[in-house]
C-alpha positions, 0 to 999 in steps of 0.5 A: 449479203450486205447489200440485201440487208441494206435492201430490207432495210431501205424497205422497212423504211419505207413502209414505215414512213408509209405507215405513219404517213397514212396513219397521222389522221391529224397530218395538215395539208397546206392551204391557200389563201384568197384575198388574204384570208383562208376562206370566203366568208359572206352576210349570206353564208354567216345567216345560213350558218346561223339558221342551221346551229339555231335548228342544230341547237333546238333538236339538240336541246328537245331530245335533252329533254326528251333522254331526262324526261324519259317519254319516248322510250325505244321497246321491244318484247319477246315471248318465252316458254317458262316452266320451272319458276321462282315463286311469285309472291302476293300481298296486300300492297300488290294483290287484291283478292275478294270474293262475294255470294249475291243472288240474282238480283244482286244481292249479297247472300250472307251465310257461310256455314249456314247456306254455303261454304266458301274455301280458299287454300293455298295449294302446292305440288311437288315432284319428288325423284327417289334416288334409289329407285328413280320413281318419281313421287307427286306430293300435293299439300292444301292449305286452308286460309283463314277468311273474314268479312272485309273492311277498309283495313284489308286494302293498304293502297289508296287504288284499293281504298279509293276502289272499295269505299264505295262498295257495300262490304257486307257479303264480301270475304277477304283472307285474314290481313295479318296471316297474310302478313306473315304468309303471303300467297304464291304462284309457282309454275306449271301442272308439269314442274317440279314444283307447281303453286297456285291459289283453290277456291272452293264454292259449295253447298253447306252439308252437315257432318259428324263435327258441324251441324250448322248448316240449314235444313236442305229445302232453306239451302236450295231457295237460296242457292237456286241461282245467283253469282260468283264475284270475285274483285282481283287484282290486274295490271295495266302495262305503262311502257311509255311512262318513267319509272314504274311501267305498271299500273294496278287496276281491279276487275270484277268477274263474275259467273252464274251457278245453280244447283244444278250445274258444276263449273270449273273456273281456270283463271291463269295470270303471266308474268310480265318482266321489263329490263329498263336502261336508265343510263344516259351514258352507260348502261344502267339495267333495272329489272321490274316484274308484275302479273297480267291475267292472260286468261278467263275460262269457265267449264260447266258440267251437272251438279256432281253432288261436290262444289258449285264452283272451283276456281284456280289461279295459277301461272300462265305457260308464257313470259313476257319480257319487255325491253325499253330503252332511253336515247342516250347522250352518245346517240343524240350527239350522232343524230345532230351531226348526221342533221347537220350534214344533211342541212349543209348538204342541201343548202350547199347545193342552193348557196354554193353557186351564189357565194362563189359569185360573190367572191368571184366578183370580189376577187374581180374588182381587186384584180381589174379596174372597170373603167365606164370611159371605155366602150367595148367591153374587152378594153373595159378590164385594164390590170391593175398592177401598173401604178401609172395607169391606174392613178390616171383611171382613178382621176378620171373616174373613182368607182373603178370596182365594178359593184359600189355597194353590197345591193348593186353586187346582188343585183349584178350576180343575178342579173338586174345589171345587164351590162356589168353582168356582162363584164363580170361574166368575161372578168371571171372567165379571165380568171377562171383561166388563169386559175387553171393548172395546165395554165399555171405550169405554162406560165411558170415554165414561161417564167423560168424560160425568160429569167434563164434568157435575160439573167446570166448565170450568177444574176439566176444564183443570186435570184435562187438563194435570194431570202427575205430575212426577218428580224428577232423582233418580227420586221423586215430588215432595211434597205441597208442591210439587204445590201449587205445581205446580198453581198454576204451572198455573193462573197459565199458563193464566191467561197463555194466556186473559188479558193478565196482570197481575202484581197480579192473581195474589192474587185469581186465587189465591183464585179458583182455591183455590175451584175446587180445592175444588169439584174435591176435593170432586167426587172426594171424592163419586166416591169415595163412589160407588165405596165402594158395592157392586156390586149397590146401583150402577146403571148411569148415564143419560146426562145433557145437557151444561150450555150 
């Protein structure tokens, strides 16, 4: 038992650690370093970069503009079927209705009472459920409105003021500005809701009654009315979707028809109701609901004159709604746009520079690593490594442009080829290092190393070199000379403690013992260092050698 819950627990370790191993997505992997520094950096890749902020910078500052400007907004519309509503109100400031009686040579028929009568009624019907016996009663109600001839004072806006003050205002009628102040029309549902609003209007022939009698005589009545035109000036809307603020615009029309005393007409005029939700929001979402009318149909119906009306005219709602959707790109959205440029410019001219730019460090890399010596004829024998001191201070008296490119124009030159013989050394000077930047070739050469340290070092040179440490001091500098000295001593004398049972007078002759090993382990290096002061063609490669018992 105690050893499988040592089991389960060894295991919730472990895929603890796994977890937040994969988990820790700010967890830093170790970096190399070339030529003292992290990355290559080159005048080509700075002006690159440089380009692609400054494009990076300019989408970024057009579509700023763009979010507050509000002009290229995002829209989207649907349809829905609509039959019980809100009422729908109509006033001066958002509805225009006007009517006029002209002849046929457009004339205005002045009249009412006398050759005519012209109604305007706000009408309403309402569906009634009786509780008790579940019959549905259909309540119609009409109401008259007063009417006058129109002047300026009848339109508030300066649309409609700019609109009629160019229209002749004798013949035409408009509802009585303050009823329709404290009255304003309205427009609610459909022949089938329960509640059903619209506006009638009512052209007819002037008749006598029991309590008017001032209407002309029938002969005078029927040369006026023999034929002419119904105007009526009303109110639409334009949808402005593209504009901020406000998506509607009011306009007026004037639609007209033609009556005769010997023809009915009837007239459905049908007005749908167009909704626009508006996120304003840069950030968060910020909705604003706007609605307006749009006239969506214009149907005329003629019959013979039934003795009853020239013309009825109705306008009520429409059966479909429109909703409008629009949206403003937000801070989130154009901050996600330039970092999908930015890859995609990265991307492309990756694939351009990428190869130009390795060139360049590897030239550079090339020119620290080899001396190319022009004395020298056969290309192989021009690469001398540098690390013999010796060597290359007689190079540099001989020559001093050792580097293989003197100026940043001759490394453009030599990358693309102008220089046909450096080329061709920095072609075999890369290849050189290219293979020995290899892994495989890597691990060969550290097994190599190890192979050799274990064949000349005997075994208490191999554990001084193992727990070898350069020490730094509190104020950030490597000790001296002398006190690595007695570094190496401390080590010895604790390795001593580890292996033997120490004995303070014994340090003296442990002392003298180790000195010999270091001068063995001085002189072994002293013997690499003579290996490596050779040239690359005299070296071989080592045989593997079998390890002493």
């Amino acid at each position: 038992m105690q050893s499988q819950s040592d089991c389960r627990t060894s295991l919730f370790q472990k895929l603890k650690n796994e977890f937040l191993y994969h988990l820790d997505i700010f967890g830093q992997q170790p970096s190399f370093t070339i030529l003292n520094r992290s990355k290559y950096p080159s005048a080509l890749g700075l002006l690159t970069s440089l380009m692609i902020c400054s494009l990076g910078f300019y989408f970024f500052l057009t579509e700023v503009v763009t979010m507050i400007s509000q002009t290229k907004p995002a829209i989207y519309q649907t349809e829905i079927s609509i039959s019980d509503t809100e009422p729908f109100l109509l006033y001066n400031d958002n509805f225009t209705l006007a009517i006029s009686i002209v002849n046929r040579f457009s004339e205005p028929i002045i009249g009412i009472d006398r050759y005519f009568n012209l109604n305007i009624s706000q009408c309403e019907r309402l569906r009634e459920i009786n509780k008790d016996s579940g019959k549905i009663s259909v309540n119609l109600k009409c109401v008259q409105l007063p009417i006058e001839p129109c002047n300026m004072s009848h339109f508030t806006t300066e649309m409609q003021s700019e609109y009629f003050s160019i229209i002749r205002m004798g013949g035409i009628q408009c509802i009585n500005r303050k009823y329709l102040q404290g009255n304003p029309l309205k427009l609610q549902g459909q022949v089938t809701s329960r509640a059903f609003r619209y506006i009638f209007i009512q052209f007819s022939a002037c008749h006598n009654t029991s309590l008017s009698q001032t209407c002309a005589s029938q002969k005078e009545i029927e040369n006026i009315l023999e034929s002419g035109h119904y105007n009526i000036y009303k109110s639409d809307y334009l949808t402005k979707l593209d504009r901020p603020g406000q998506p509607f615009q009011e306009i007026i029309t004037n639609e007209f028809t033609s009556f005769s005393l010997s023809t009915s007409k009837t007239i459905s005029q049908r007005y749908k109701i167009v909704q626009t939700f508006t996120d304003e929001g840069l950030i968060w979402e910020q909705i604003q609901d706007q609605q307006n009318i749009q006239q969506s149909e214009w149907r005329e119906i003629s019959e013979f004159y039934n003795n009853q009306y020239l013309i009825v005219h109705y306008i009520m709602l429409d059966y479909k709604q429109t909703n409008n959707i629009r949206t403003y790109v937000k801070l989130q959205t154009i901050l996600g746009k330039l970092g999908g440029i930015f890859q995609i410019l990265i991307m492309i001219v990756a694939i351009i520079l990428k190869p130009i730019i390795e060139n360049f460090m590897k030239l550079e890399m090339v020119n620290d690593l080899f001396n190319f010596s022009e004395a020298l004829p056969d290309t192989k024998h021009q690469i001398n490594v540098t690390n013999n001191l010796q060597s290359n201070q007689q190079l540099t008296k001989r020559n001093q442009n050792y580097r293989l490119s003197q100026s940043n124009l001759e490394a453009w030159l030599i990358i693309f080829g102008c220089r046909a013989q450096k080329k061709q050394q920095f072609i075999f000077a890369k290849n050189k290092v290219n293979k020995n930047l290899e892994i495989v070739n890597i691990l060969r050469k550290l097994q190599e190393i190890k192979v050799i340290k274990k064949t000349l070092l005997s075994k208490d040179q191999y554990q001084i070199l193992k727990n070898y440490r350069s020490l730094i001091g509190q104020k950030g500098l490597l000790f001296s000379k002398k006190n690595l000295c007695e570094i190496e001593q401390n080590i010895i004398l604790q390795n001593d403690q580890v292996n033997l049972n120490f004995n303070p007078e014994q340090v003296p002759s442990m002392m003298s013992q180790k000195s010999n090993f270091q001068k063995d382990f001085f002189s072994s290096c002293e013997q690499i260092q003579d290996i490596n002061s050779l040239n690359e063609c005299d070296m071989q490669e080592p045989e593997p050698q079998q390890l002493k018992n």
